[in-house]
C-alpha positions in Angstrom: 0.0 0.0 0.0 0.9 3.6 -0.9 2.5 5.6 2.2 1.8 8.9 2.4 4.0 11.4 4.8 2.4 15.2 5.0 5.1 17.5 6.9 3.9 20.9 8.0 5.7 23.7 10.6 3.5 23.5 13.2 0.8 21.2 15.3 -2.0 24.0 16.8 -3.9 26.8 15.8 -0.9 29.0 15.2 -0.4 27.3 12.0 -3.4 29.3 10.7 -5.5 27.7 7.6 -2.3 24.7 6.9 -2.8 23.8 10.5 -6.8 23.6 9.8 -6.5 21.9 6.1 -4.3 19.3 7.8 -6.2 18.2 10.4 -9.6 17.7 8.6 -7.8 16.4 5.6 -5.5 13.5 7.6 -8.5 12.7 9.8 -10.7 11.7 6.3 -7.8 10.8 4.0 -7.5 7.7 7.3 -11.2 7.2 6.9 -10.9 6.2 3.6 -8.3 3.7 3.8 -5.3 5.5 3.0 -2.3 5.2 4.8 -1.1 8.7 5.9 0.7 10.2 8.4 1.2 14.1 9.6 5.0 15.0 11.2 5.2 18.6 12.3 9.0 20.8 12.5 7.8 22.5 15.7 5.6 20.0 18.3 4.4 21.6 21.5 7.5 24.5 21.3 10.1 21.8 20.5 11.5 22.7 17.3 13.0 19.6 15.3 16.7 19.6 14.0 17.4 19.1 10.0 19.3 15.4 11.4 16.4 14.4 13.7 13.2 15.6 11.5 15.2 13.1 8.6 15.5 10.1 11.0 11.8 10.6 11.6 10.9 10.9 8.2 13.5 8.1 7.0 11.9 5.5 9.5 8.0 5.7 8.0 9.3 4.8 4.6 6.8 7.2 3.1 5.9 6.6 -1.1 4.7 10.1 -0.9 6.1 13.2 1.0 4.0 16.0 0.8 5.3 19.2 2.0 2.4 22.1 3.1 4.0 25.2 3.4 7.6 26.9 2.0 10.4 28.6 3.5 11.5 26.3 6.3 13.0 23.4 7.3 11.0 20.7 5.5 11.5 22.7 1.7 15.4 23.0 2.7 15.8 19.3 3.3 14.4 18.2 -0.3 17.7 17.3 -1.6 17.6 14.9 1.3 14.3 13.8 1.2 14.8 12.4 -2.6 17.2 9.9 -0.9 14.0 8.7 0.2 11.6 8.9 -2.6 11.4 10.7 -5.6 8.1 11.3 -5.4 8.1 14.9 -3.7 4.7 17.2 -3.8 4.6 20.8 -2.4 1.5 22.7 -1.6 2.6 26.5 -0.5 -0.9 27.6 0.7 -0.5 31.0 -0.6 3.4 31.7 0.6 4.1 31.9 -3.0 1.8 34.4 -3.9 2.8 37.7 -4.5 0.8 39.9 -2.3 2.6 37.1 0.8 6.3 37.8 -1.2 5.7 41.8 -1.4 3.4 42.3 1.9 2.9 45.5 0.4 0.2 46.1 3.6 2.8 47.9 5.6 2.6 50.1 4.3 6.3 50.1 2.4 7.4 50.2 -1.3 9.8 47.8 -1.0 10.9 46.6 2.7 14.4 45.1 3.4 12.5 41.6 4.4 11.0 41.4 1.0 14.4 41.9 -0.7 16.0 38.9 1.8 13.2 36.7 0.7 13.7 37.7 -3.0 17.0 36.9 -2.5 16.8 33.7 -0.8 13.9 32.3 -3.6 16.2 32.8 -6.1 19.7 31.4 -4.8 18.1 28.9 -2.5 14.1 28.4 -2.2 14.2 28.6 -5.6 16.6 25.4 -6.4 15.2 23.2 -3.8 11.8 23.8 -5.2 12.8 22.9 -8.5 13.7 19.4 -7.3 10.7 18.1 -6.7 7.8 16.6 -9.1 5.1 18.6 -8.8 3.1 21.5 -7.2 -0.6 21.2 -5.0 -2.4 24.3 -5.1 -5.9 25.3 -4.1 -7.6 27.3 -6.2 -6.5 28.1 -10.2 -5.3 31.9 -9.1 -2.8 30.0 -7.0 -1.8 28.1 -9.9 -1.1 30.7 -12.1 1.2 32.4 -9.5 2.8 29.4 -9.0 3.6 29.0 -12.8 4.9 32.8 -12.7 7.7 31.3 -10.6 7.9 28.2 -11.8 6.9 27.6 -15.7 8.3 24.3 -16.1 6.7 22.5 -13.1 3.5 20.6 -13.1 0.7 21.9 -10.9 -2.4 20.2 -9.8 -5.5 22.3 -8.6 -7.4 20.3 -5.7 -9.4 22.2 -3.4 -9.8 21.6 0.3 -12.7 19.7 1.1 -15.2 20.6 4.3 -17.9 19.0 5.5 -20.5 20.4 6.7 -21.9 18.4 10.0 -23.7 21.0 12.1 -26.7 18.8 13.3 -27.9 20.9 16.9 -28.9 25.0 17.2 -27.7 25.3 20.8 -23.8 25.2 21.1 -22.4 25.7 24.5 -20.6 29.4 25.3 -20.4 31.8 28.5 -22.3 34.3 29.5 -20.7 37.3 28.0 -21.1 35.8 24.7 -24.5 34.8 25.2 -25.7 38.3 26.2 -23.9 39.5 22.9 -26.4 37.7 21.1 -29.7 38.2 23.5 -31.0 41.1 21.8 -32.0 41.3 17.8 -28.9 42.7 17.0 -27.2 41.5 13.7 -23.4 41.0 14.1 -20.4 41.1 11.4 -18.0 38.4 12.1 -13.9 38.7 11.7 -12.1 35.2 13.5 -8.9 34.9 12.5 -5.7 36.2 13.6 -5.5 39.7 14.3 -2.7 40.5 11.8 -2.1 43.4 9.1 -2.0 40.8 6.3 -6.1 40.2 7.3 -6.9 43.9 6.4 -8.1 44.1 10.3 -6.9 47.6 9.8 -8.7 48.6 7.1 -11.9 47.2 8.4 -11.9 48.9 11.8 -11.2 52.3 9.8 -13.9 51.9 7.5 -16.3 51.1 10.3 -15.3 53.8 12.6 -16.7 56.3 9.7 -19.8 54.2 9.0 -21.1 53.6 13.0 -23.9 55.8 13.1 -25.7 53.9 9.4 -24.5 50.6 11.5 -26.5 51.9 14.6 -29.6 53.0 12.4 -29.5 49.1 10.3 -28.6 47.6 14.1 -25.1 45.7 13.3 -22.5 44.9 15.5 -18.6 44.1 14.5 -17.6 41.0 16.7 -13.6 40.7 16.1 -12.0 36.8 17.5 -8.5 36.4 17.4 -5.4 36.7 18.7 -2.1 38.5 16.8 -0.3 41.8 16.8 -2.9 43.7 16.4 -4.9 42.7 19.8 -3.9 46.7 21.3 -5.5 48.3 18.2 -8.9 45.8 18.2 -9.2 46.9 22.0 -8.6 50.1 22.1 -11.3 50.7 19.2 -13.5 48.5 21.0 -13.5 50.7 23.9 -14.7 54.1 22.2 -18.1 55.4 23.0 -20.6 53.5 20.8 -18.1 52.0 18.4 -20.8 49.3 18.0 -17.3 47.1 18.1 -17.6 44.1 20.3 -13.8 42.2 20.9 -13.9 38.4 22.6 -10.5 36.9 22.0 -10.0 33.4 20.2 -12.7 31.1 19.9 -12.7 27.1 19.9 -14.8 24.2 19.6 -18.7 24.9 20.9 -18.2 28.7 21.2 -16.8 28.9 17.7 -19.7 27.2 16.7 -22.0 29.3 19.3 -20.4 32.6 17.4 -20.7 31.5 13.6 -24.0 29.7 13.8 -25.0 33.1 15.7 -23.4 35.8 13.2 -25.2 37.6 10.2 -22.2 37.8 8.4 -18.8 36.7 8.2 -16.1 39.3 7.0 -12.1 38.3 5.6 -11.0 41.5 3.7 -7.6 40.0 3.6 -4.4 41.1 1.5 -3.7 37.5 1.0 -4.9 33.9 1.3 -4.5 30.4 -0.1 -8.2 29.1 0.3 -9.4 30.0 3.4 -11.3 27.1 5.7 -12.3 30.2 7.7 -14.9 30.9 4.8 -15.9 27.5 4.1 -16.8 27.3 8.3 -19.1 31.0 7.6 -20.7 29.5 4.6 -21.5 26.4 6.6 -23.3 28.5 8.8 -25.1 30.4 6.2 -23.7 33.5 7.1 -23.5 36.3 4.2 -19.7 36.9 4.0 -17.7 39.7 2.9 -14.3 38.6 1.1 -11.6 40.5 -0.9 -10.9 38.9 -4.4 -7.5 37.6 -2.8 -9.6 34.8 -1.4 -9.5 33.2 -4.5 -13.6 32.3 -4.1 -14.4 34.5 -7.2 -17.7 31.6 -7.7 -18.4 33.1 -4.6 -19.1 36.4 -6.1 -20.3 34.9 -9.9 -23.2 33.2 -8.1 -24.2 36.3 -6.1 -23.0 34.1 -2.5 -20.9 36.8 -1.5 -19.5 40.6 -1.5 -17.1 41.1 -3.4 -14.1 43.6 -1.3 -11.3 45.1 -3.1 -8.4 46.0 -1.6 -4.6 47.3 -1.9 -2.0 49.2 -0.1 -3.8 52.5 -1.4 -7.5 52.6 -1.6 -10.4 49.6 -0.9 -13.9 49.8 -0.8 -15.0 48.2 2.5 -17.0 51.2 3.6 -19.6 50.9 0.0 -19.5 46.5 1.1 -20.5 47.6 4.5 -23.3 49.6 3.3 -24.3 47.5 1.1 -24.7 44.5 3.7 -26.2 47.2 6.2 -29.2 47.6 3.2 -29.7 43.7 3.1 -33.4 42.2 4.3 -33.5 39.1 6.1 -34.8 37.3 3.4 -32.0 38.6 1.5 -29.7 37.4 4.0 -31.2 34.1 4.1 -31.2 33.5 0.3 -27.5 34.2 0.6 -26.8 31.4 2.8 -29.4 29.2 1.6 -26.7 29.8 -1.8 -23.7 29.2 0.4 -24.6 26.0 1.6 -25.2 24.8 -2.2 -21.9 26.2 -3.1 -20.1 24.3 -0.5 -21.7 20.7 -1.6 -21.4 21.1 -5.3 -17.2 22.5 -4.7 -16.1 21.1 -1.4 -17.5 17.5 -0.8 -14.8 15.4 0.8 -15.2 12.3 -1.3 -15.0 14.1 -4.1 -11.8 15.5 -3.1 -10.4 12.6 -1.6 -11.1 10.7 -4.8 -9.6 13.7 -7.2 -6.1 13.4 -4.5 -6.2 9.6 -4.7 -5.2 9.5 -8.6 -3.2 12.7 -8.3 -1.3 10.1 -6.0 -1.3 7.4 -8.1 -0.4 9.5 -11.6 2.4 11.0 -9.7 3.5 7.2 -9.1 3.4 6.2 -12.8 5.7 8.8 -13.7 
C-alpha cells in the first residue's frame, strides 16, 4: 500500500489555515483507507533539527512526502528527502503568492525583508523547489502564480474539502457571549488572527466612519482572534458607541455558538491560499464579505458573496458595509441558503479525496 507522509511547521492553531486543512484532511484521507501520516517541524515548542526531523521521516518509509508550506526546514531538506523517494509534492498555501512575497500592507514600497526573501527564492528556495515533481495548489489563481515562478513544473488544482456536519442549534458558550447575542442585534463576524495581512486595519477604519448607518440598520462588529494587532482591536472596541464588540480566540462549541450566531462573516484579507475560515461561515449560512484575494471568485459569480477590493492605497470596504447594512432578512437568508449549495457542489470530501487519490497514483506512474 501507498505511504503517504504530510510534513507541516507547526501542530496548533498557530499554523493558521495549513494547521486547519491538515487536520480535517489526515483525519478523512485515514477514513478512507489510505495510509497517511502528519510530522510537524515545531511540536508543542520543540523545534525539530534538519538530522532528527530526517530520522523521523527516514523511518516511516513514506511513497509520498508531501510538503504544506515553503520557507522552512521541510523545503530545505528536499535534496535529502529524494534519498528517500522521488516522489516529492509541495502545496505553498499562498506563501508563493505575490501579495505574501511583497506584503505591500505595511505600508512600504519595497521593505528590506521582501528583498531577503527575494534573495533567498532565487539562490536557495528557488533550487530546492525545483527538485521536486510537482506543485498542489488550491484554487486556479494560486496556480497561475505558482507558474509565474515556476513555468516548467506541473501543478495540480485540488481544493480543500469541508464537511458540513452541524446537526444541533444550541452550542455551549459563557455568559458574556451569550448576552452579545440576546438582543436582535445582527453581528459582522472577523475570526482569524489579528494581523495586518487580514486587512483588520482597514476594516476597523472603514467602520469607525460608517457607526452611526450601523446603529440606524442595528449591526455589531464581533472581532475573535489573537495577533499583533490585539492593542489596536481593544482600544477601538472601547470608544463610545463604536458598536465594536472584541472576545479573544474562539474554539470548539463557542466557535460554533459565534458563527451559527453571526449575520455575516467578513475576511478582507491582502492575501490567502483558500481560506477554511470561509468555508466554516458558509457552513453556517452567514453572508460573507471577502476580498478577491480569497481566490472564491464563484463566490461572487453566483451572487454568495460581497465582493471587497483592496490594496496598499484605496479599498472599498466602507460601500460593502453599506451594502450588507441595506440587506433584508430574506435577503440574507437566500444568501446562505446559496452558500450552503456552493459548498456541496465545490467542497465534498469524497469528491476531493477521490480527485487526490489518482493525483497520488499519476504522480507514481511517472
Amino acid at each position: 500500500m501507498t505511504k503517504i507522509l504530510h510534513i507541516s511547521y507547526v501542530n496548533d492553531s498557530s499554523g493558521g489555515g495549513v494547521y486547519f486543512y491538515l487536520k480535517d484532511f489526515t483525519k478523512i484521507q485515514k477514513k478512507s483507507g489510505i495510509d497517511c501520516h502528519w510530522i510537524t517541524i515545531k511540536n508543542n515548542n520543540l523545534v525539530l533539527k534538519k538530522k532528527k526531523l530526517l530520522e523521523q521521516i527516514t523511518k516511516l518509509e513514506p511513497n509520498i512526502i508531501h510538503i504544506h508550506g515553503v520557507w522552512n526546514l521541510s523545503t530545505r531538506i528536499i535534496p535529502k528527502l529524494k534519498n528517500i523517494t522521488q516522489n516529492i509534492i509541495v502545496s505553498p498555501h499562498g506563501m508563493l503568492n505575490r501579495e505574501s512575497l511583497k506584503k505591500s500592507y505595511l505600508q512600504k514600497n519595497i521593505s528590506l525583508k521582501f528583498l531577503k526573501k527575494m534573495v533567498y527564492l532565487l539562490f536557495f528556495e528557488k533550487r530546492n523547489l525545483n527538485q521536486i515533481k510537482c506543485f498542489h495548489a488550491l484554487t486556479d489563481a494560486e496556480s497561475k502564480e505558482i507558474k509565474s515562478i515556476f513555468p516548467n513544473k506541473p501543478t495540480k488544482v485540488i481544493p480543500t474539502g469541508f464537511e458540513v456536519i452541524h446537526k444541533k442549534l444550541n452550542y455551549k458558550a459563557n455568559a458574556d457571549l451569550v448576552n452579545i447575542f440576546k438582543k436582535p442585534n445582527k453581528v459582522l463576524l472577523f475570526m482569524g488572527r489579528l494581523v495586518q495581512q487580514k486587512g483588520l486595519i482597514e476594516l476597523i477604519n472603514a467602520w469607525n466612519e460608517l457607526v452611526y448607518q450601523a446603529e440606524i440598520y442595528n449591526w455589531w462588529l464581533l472581532i475573535a482572534g489573537f495577533g499583533e494587532l490585539k492593542k489596536t482591536v481593544i482600544s477601538n472596541a472601547k470608544k463610545t458607541n463604536s458598536r465594536i464588540i472584541f472576545n479573544g480566540p474562539v474554539f470548539n462549541e463557542e466557535k460554533n455558538f459565534i458563527l451559527h450566531n453571526s449575520k455575516g462573516f467578513i475576511l478582507p484579507s491582502y492575501n490567502e491560499g483558500l481560506p477554511i475560515s470561509v468555508l466554516e461561515a458558509l457552513s453556517f449560512k452567514s453572508t460573507c464579505l471577502i476580498s478577491e484575494n480569497c481566490n472564491m471568485n464563484n463566490l461572487f459569480k453566483s451572487n454568495i458573496s460581497l465582493r471587497i477590493r483592496i490594496t496598499k492605497n484605496k479599498n472599498n470596504i466602507k460601500e460593502i458595509l453599506t451594502e450588507l447594512f441595506k440587506l433584508s432578512e430574506k435577503d440574507l437568508e437566500i444568501r446562505g441558503q446559496l452558500g450552503l449549495k456552493y459548498l456541496e457542489n465545490h467542497h465534498k470530501w469524497d469528491k476531493i479525496i477521490s480527485e487526490t487519490n489518482m493525483f497520488y497514483k499519476d504522480l507514481e506512474k511517472v
